[in-house]
KEVEX-833685 format. One record per residue (C-alpha): residue in one letter; z, x, y; residue number from 1. Coordinates in Angstrom, 1 decimal. Example, Ala and Ser with C-alpha at 12.3 -4.5 7.8 and 13.67 -1.06 7.14 Angstrom:
 residu      z      x      y num
      a    7.8   12.3   -4.5   1
      s    7.1   13.7   -1.1   2
This chain:
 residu      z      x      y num
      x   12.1    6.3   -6.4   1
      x   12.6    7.4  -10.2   2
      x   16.6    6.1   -9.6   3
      x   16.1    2.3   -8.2   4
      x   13.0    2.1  -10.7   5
      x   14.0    4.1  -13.7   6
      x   16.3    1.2  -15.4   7
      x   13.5   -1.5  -15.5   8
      x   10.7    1.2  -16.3   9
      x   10.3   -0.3  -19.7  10
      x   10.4   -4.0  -18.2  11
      x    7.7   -3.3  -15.8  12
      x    5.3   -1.4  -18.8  13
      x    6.2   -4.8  -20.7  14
      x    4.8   -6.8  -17.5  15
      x    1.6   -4.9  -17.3  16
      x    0.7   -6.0  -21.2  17
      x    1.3   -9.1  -20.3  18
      x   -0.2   -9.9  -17.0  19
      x   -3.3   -8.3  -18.0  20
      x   -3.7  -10.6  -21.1  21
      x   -2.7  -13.6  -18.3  22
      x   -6.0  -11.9  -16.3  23
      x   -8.1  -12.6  -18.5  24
      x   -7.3  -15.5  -19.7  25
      x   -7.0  -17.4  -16.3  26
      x  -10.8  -15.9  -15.2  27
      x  -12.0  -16.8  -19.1  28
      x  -10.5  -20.3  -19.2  29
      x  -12.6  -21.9  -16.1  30
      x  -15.9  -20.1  -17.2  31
      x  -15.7  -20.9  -20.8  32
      x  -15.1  -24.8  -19.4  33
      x  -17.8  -24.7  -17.2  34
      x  -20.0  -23.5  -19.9  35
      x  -18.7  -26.0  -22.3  36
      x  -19.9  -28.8  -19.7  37
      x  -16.4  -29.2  -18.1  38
      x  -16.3  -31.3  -14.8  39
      x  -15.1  -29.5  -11.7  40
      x  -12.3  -32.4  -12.2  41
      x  -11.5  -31.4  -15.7  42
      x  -11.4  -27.5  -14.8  43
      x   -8.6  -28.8  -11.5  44
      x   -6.7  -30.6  -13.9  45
      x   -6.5  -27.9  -16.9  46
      x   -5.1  -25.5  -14.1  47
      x   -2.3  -28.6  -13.0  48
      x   -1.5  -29.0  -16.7  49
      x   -0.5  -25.1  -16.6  50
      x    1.4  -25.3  -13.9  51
      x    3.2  -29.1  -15.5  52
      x    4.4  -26.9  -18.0  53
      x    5.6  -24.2  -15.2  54
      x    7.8  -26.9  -14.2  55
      x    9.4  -28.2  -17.1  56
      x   10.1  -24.5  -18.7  57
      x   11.9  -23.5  -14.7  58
      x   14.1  -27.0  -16.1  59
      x   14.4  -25.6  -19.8  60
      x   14.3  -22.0  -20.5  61
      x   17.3  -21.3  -18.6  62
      x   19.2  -22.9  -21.0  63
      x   17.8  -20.5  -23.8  64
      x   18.0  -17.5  -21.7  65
      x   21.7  -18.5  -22.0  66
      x   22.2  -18.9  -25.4  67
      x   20.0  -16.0  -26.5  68
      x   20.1  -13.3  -24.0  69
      x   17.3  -12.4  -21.9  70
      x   15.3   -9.9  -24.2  71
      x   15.5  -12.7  -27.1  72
      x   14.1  -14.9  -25.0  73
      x   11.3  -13.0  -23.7  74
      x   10.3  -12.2  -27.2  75
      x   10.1  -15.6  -28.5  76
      x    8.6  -17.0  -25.2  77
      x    5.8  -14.2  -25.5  78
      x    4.9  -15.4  -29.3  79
      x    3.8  -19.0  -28.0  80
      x    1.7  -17.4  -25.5  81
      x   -0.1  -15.4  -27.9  82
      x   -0.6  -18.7  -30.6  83
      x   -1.9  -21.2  -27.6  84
      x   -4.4  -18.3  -26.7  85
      x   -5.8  -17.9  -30.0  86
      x   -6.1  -21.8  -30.2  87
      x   -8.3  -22.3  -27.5  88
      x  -11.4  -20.9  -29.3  89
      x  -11.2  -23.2  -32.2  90
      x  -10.7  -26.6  -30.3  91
      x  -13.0  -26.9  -27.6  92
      x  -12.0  -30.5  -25.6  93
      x  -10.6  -30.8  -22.6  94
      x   -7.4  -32.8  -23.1  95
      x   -6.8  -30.5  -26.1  96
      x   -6.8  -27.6  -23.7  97
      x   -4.3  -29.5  -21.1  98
      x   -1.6  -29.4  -24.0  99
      x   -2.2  -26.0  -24.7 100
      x   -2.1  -24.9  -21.0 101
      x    0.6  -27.6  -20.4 102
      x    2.4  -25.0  -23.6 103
      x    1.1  -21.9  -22.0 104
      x    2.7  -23.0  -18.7 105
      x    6.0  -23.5  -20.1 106
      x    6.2  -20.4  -21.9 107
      x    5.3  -18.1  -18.7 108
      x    7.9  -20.2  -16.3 109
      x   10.5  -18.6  -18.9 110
      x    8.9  -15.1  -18.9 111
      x    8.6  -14.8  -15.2 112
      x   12.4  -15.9  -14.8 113
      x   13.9  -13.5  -17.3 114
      x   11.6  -10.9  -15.2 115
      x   12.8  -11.9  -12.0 116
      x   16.0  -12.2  -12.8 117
      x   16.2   -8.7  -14.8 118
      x   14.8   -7.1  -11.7 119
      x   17.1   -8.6   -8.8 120
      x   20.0   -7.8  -11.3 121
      x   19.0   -4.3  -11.3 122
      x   18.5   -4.0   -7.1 123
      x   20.4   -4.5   -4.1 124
      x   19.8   -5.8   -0.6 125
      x   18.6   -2.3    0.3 126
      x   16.2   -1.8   -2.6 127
      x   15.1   -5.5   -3.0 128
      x   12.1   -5.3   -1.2 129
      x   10.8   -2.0   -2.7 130
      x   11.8   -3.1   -6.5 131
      x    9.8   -6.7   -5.9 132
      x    7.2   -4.9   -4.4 133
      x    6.5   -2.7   -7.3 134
      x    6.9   -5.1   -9.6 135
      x    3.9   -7.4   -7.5 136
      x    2.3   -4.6   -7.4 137
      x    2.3   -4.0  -11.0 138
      x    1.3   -7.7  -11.4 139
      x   -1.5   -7.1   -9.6 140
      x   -3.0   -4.3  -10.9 141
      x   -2.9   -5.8  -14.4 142
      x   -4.2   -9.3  -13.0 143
      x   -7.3   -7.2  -12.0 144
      x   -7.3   -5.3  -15.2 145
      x   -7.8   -8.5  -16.8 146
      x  -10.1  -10.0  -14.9 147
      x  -12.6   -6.9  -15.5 148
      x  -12.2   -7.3  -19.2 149
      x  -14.2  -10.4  -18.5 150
      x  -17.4   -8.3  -18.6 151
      x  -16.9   -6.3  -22.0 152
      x  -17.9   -9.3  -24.3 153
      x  -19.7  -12.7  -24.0 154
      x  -17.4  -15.4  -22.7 155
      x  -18.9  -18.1  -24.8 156
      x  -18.1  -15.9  -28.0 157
      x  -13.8  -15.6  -29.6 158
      x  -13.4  -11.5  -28.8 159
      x  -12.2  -12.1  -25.6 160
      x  -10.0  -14.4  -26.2 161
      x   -8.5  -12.2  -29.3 162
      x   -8.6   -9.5  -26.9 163
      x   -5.9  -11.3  -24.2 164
      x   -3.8  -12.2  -27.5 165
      x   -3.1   -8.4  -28.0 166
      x   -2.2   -7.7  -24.9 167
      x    0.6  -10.4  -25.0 168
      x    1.5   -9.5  -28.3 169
      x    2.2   -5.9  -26.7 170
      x    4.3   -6.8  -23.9 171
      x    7.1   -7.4  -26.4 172
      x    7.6   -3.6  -27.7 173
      x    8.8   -2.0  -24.3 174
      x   11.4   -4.6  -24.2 175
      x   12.2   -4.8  -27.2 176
      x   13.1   -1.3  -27.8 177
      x   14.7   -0.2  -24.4 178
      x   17.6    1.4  -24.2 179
      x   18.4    0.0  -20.8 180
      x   21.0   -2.8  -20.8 181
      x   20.0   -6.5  -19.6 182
      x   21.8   -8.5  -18.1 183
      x   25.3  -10.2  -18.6 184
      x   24.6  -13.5  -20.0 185
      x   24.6  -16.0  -17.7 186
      x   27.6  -18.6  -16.9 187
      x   25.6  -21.7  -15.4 188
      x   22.3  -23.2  -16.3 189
      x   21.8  -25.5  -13.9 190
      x   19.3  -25.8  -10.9 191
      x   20.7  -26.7   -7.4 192
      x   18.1  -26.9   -5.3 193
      x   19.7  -28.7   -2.4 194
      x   22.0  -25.5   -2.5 195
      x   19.2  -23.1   -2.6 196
      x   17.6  -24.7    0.5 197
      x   20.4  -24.8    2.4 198
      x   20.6  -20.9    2.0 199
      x   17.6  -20.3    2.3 200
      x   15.0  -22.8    3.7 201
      x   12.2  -20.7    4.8 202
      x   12.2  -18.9    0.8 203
      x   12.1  -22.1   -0.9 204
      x    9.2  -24.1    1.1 205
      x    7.5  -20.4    1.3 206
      x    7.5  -20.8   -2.6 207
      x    6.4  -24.7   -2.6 208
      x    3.3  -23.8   -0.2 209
      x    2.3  -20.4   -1.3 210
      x    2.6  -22.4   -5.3 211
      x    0.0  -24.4   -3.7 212
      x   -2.6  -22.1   -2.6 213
      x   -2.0  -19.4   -5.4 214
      x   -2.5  -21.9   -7.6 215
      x   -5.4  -23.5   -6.4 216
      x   -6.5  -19.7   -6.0 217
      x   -6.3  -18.6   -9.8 218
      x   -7.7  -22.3  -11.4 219
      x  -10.3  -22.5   -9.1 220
      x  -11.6  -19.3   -7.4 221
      x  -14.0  -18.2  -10.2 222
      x  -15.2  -21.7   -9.8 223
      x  -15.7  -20.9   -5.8 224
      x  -17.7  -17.7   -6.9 225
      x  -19.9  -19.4   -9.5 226
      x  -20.5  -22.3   -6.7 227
      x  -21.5  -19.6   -3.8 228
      x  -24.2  -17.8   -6.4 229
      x  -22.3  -15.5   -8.5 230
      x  -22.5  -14.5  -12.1 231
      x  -19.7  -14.9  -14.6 232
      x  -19.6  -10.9  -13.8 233
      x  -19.7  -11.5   -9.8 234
      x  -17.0  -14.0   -9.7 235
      x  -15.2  -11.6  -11.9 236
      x  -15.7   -9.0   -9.1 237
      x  -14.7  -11.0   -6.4 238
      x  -11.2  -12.1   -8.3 239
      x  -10.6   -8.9   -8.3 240
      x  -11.5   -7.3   -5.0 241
      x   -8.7   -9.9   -4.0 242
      x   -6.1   -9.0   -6.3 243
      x   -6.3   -5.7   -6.0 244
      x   -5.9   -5.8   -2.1 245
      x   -2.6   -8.4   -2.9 246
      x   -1.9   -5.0   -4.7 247
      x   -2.4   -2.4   -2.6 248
      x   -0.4   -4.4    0.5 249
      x    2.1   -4.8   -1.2 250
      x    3.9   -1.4   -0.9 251
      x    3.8   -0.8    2.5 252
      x    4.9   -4.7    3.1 253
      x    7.7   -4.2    0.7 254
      x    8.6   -1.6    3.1 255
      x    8.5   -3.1    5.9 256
      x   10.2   -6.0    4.9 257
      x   13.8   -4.4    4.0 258
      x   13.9   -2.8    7.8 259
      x   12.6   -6.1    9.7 260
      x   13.3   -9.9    9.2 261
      x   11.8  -10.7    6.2 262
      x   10.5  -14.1    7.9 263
      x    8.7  -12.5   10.7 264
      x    6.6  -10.4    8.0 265
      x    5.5  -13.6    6.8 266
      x    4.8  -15.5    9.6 267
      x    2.5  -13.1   10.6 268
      x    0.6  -13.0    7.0 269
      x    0.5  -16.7    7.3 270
      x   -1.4  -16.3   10.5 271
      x   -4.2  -13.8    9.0 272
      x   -4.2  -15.7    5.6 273
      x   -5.1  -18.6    7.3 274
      x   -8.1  -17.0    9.4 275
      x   -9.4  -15.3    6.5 276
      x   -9.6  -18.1    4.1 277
      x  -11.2  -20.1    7.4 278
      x  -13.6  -17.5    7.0 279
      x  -14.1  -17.7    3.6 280
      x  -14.7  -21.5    3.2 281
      x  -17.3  -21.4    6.3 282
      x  -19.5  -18.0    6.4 283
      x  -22.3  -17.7    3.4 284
      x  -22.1  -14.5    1.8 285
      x  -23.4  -12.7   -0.9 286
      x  -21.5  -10.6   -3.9 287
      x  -20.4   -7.9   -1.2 288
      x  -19.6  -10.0    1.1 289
      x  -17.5  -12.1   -1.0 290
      x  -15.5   -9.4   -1.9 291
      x  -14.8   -7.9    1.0 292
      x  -13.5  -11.1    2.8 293
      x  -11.4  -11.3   -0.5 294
      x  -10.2   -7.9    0.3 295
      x   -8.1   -9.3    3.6 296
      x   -7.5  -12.6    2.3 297
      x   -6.1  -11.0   -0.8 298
      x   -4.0   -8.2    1.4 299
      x   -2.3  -11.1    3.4 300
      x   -1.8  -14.0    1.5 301
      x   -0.7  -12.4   -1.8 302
      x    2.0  -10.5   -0.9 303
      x    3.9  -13.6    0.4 304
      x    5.5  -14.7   -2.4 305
      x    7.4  -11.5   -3.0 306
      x    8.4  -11.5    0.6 307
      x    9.9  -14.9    0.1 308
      x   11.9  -14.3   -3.0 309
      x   13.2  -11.3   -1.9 310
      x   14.4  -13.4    1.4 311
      x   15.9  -15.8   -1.1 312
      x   18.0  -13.0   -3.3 313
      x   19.1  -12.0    0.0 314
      x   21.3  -15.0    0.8 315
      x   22.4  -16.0   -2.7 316
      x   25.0  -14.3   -5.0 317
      x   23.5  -11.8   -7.4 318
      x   25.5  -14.1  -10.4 319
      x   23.3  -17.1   -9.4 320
      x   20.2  -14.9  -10.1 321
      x   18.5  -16.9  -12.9 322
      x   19.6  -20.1  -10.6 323
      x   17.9  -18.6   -7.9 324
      x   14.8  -17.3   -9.6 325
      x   14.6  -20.7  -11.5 326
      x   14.6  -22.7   -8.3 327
      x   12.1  -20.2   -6.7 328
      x    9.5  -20.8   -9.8 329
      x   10.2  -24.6  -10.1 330
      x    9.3  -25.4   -6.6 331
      x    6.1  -22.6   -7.3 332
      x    5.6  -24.6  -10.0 333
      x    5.4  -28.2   -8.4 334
      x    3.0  -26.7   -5.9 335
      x    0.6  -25.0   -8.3 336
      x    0.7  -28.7   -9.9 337
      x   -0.5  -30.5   -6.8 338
      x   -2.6  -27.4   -5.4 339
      x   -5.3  -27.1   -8.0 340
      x   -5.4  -31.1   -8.4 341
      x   -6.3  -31.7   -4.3 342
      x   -8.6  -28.7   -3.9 343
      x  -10.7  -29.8   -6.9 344
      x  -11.3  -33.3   -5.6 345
      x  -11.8  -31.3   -2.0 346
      x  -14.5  -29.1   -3.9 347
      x  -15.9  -32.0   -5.8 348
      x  -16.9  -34.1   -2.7 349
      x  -17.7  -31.3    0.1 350
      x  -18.3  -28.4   -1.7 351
      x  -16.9  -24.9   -3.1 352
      x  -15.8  -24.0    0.6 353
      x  -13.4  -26.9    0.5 354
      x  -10.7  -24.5   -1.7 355
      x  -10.3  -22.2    1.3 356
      x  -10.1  -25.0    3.9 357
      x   -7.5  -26.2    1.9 358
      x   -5.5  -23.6    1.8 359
      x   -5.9  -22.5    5.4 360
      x   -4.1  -25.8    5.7 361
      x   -1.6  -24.8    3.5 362
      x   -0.9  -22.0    5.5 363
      x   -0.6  -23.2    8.4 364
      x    2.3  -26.0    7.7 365
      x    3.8  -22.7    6.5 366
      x    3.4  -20.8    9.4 367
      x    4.9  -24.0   11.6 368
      x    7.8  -24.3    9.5 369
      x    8.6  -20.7    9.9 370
      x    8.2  -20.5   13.4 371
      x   10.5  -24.0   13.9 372
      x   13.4  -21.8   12.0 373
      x   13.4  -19.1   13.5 374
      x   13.4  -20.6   17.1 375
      x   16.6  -22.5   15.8 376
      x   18.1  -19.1   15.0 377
      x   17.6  -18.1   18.1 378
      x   18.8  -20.8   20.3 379
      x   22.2  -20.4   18.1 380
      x   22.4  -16.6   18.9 381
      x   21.2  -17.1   22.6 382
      x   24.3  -20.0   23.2 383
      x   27.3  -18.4   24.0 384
      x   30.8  -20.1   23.5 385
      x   32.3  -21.0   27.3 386
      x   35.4  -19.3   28.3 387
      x   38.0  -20.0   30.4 388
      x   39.5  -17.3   33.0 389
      x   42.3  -15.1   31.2 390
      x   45.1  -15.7   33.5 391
      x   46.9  -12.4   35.2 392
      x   49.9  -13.8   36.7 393
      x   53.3  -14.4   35.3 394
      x   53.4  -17.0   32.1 395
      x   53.4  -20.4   34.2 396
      x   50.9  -19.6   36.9 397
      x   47.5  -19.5   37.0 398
      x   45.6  -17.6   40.0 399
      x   43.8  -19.0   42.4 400
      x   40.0  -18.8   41.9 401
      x   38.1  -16.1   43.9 402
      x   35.1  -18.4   45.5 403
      x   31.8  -19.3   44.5 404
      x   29.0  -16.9   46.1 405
      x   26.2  -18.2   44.5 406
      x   25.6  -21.4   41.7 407
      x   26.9  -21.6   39.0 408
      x   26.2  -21.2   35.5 409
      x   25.6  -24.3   33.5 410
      x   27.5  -22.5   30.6 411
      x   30.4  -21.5   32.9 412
      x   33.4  -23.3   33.6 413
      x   36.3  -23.3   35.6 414
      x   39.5  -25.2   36.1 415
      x   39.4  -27.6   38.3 416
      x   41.2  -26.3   41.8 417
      x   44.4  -27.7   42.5 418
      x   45.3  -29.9   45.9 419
      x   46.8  -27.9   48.8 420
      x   50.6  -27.9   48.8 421
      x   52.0  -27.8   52.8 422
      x   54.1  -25.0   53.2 423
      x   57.5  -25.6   52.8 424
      x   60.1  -23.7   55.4 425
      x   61.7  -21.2   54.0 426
      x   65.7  -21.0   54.4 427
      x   67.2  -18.0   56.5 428
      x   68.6  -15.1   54.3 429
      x   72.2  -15.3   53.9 430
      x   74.3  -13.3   56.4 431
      x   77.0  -11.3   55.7 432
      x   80.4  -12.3   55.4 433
      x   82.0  -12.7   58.8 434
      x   79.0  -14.1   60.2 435
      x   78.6  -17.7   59.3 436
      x   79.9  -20.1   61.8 437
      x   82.3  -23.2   61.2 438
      x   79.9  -25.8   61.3 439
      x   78.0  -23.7   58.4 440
      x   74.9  -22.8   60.5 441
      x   74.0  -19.1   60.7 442
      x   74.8  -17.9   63.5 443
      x   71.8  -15.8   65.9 444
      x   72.2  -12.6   65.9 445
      x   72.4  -10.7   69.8 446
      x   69.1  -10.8   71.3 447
      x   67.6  -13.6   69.0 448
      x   66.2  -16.7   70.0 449
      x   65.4  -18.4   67.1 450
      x   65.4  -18.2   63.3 451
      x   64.6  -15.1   61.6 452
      x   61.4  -15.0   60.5 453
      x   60.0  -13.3   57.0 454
      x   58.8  -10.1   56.6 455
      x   54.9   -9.8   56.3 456
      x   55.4   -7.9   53.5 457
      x   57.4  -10.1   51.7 458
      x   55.4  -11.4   48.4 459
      x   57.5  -14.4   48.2 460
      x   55.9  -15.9   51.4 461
      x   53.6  -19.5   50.8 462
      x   50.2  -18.2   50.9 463
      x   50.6  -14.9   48.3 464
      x   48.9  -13.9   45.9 465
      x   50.2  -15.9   42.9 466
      x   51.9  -19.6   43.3 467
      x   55.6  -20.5   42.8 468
      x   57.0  -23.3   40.9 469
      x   57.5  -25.0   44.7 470
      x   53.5  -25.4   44.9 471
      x   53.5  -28.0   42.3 472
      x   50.3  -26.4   39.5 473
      x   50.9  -25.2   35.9 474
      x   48.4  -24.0   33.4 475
      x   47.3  -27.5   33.3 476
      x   45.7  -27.7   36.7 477
């Protein structure tokens, strides 16, 4: 374990600064608008406007990550995070706050593609699943870290949100200083998504659909606890009894995952997502249990995006890593945008329950579209490629098919059979000198009466085992 995670050791220290200060800044954000008198509307939109700028950074930052290397890159990507976050406190209106998330949003689509892209540099198709698995896991346990710092101060007062600005500020020093080489610099900037699909369709509308319910997950589930009865503190809680299940399944999913299809894995997450959140949306609880539905919905829909990626690094080159990771977070990105936008107008009209019907939904176009690719892989395995009989006789001649004993096969075919031939008489064997008569008939020998006949056991007789040129068939019959 040390070996395949010793060279990013100081990447994944970096990550937990940072993903904690994201923590609590996603749970802060929502409860500090809905104190300010922020419509459920407003608080859907300011988590779209993140995930706007999500998008456009997939688009741009690859192009800096080029220019300046990867470590350069995360530094100066991790400063705008920290400036937007001490901005929120001192403008409180809404469409002040979508620019800054729309900023925040583009800053973190570059930080989590150098991240991504560092890692798979660093693992192979053996180790993929265990490296992306610790680093979710890592994610996770900071995500709840943050989300607990929630309780240490008021939310409507600025040390909280001073607080997550230290935290990001750290996050640069581990990378900053490692000794650990990054990655070559890469050749290509571009994003071909058509490409991507085509290697790997089940990875890139995993990433679209699970964008959409993470998404509408992190903007609105402190929303869903404060509408079910919850305290600032409760909804908190809740947050993070489901992140830290996302955490805990990771490992042994990771697992799993590089000895089984990676596909299958999430199919059946898909499955007990969808029944949890079901459950979620429907069933009144209180605090504990909230939390502990949250615990399995957490466990099994969490872990899904790392299960998709790692699917996705598997079929593309290891140079077209920042392509790949870019394409992965773009179409994240695009669903986080729509996501948070649909379930808000869902929970405006029927109710905090409506986030988890909608992503019960979500999951189960996921779950359809896995299910319809993998039965194509199968019916292209279970197809095999007709043959025709290997011939055994002399080049020329084909033998003569045994017969049929039963039907046959719709994916077996033979060679049409050719007509009969009649038998053609064969000619007497010469005689020996002396014995030919004038007329140039043979003549019989004593006690004769006819022509001599062949020998049964000659194998030039019609009727043997392989056909002569006389019988009229060649490999074309």
């Amino acid at each position: 374990m040390s070996q395949t995670l010793g060279p990013v050791a100081a990447l994944l220290l970096g990550v937990f600064f940072l993903v904690t200060g994201s923590g609590l800044q996603n749970t802060l954000l929502p409860l500090r608008g809905a104190f300010e008198g922020f419509s459920a509307i407003n608080l859907g939109i300011l988590g779209s406007s993140y995930y706007l700028g999500f998008v456009v950074g997939c688009l741009v930052v690859p192009h800096l990550v080029r220019r300046s290397g990867h470590i350069r890159a995360f530094a100066a990507l991790t400063s705008g995070v920290v400036a937007t976050m001490i901005a929120h406190p001192v403008f409180i209106d809404p469409i002040f706050w979508f620019v800054l998330r729309a900023i925040t949003g583009f800053c973190f689509a570059g930080l989590y593609l150098v991240i991504e892209s560092w890692l798979n540099d660093r693992a192979t198709n053996q180790t993929r699943g265990f490296v992306m698995s610790a680093y979710v896991m890592v994610d996770y346990a900071a995500l709840t870290a943050g989300q607990m710092m929630i309780t240490l101060y008021p939310v409507r007062g600025f040390e909280l949100f001073s607080l997550a600005a230290i935290l990001f500020s750290l996050a640069t020093l581990p990378v900053a200083i490692t000794s650990a080489g990054q990655p070559a610099p890469i050749e290509t900037a571009r994003i071909r998504l058509v490409r991507l699909f085509r290697a790997a369709p089940v990875a890139m509308v995993g990433c679209f659909v699970i964008g959409l319910t993470n998404g509408s997950l992190w903007s609105l589930g402190p929303i869903f606890g404060i509408g079910r009865g919850l305290t600032a503190d409760g909804a908190a809680t809740f947050m993070s009894a489901v992140v830290v299940a996302g955490a805990l399944a990771q490992w042994p999913i990771g697992f799993l995952s590089d000895r089984m299809d990676r596909r299958r894995i999430l199919g059946a997450l898909t499955v007990g997502a969808m029944l949890s959140g079901l459950a979620l949306g429907a069933l009144q609880f209180d605090l504990v249990g909230l939390s502990v539905l949250g615990l399995f919905y957490g466990a099994l829909s969490l872990p899904a995006y790392s299960l998709a990626a790692a699917h996705a690094y598997d079929r593309t080159p290891a140079s077209d890593a920042v392509e790949t990771a870019a394409g992965l977070l773009l179409l994240y990105g695009i669903g986080s945008v729509i996501g948070p936008a649909l379930a808000s107008l869902g929970m405006q009209h029927y109710g905090p329950g409506a986030l988890f019907y909608f992503t019960s939904g979500a999951f189960v176009l996921l779950l359809l579209f896995v299910v319809w690719r993998m039965s194509l892989r199968e019916k292209e395995r279970t197809v095999e490629p007709m043959s025709e009989p290997m011939a055994s006789a002399p080049t020329g001649t084909v033998p003569r098919p045994e017969p049929e004993l039963g039907p046959v096969s719709r994916f077996r075919r033979w060679r049409r059979p050719a007509p009969p031939v009649k038998p053609q008489p064969r000619p007497a064997p010469p005689l020996p000198s002396g014995k030919l008569l004038s007329a140039g008939k043979p003549r019989l020998e004593a006690g004769t009466t006819g022509p001599a006949k062949p020998d049964a056991t000659d194998t030039d007789a019609p009727g043997g085992d392989f056909p002569t040129e006389q019988d009229g068939r060649s490999d074309g019959a």
